[in-house]
C-alpha positions, -999 to +999 in steps of 0.1 A: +000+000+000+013+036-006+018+061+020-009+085+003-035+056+002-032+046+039-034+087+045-072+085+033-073+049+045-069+063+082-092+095+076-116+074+066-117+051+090-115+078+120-152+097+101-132+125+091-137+152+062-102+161+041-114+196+053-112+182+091-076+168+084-063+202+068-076+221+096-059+194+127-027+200+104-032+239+096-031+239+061-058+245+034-082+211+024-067+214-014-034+210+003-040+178+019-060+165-010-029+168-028-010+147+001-038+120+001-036+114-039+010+115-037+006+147-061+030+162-030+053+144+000+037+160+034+067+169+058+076+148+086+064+177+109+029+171+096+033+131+101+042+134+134+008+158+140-011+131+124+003+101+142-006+117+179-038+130+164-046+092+159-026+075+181-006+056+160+028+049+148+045+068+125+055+030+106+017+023+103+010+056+086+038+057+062+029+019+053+061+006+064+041-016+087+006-031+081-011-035+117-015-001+136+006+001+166-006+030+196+019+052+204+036+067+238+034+104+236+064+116+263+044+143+282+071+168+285 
């Protein structure tokens, strides 16, 4: 599976709007509709906003893994 695809994948699956997303990240919907179909890499910054949005790992989200793992947010 492609990063992009397990982007939407994830959205979907959490009942959220592309316009949600774009807002949780800061940036505009068209932006992130870009992100979800691979026309544009999405910075690691905005990853890592994801993955504690969600609570899962940054491996699951990129696609390097294929069963969602929760994360430990350090609470500094």
């Amino acid at each position: 599976m492609n990063y992009y695809q397990r982007l939407r994948d994830i959205r979907e699956d959490n009942d959220l709007t592309q316009t949600q997303v774009a807002e949780i990240l800061n940036i505009q919907q068209t932006q992130y509709s870009r992100y979800e179909r691979g026309a544009v890499q999405m910075s690691i910054d905005k990853y890592i906003v994801l993955a504690k949005y969600y609570n899962i790992s940054l491996d699951y989200i990129t696609g390097i893994i294929d069963e969602p793992k929760k994360i430990q947010i350090n609470k500094k």
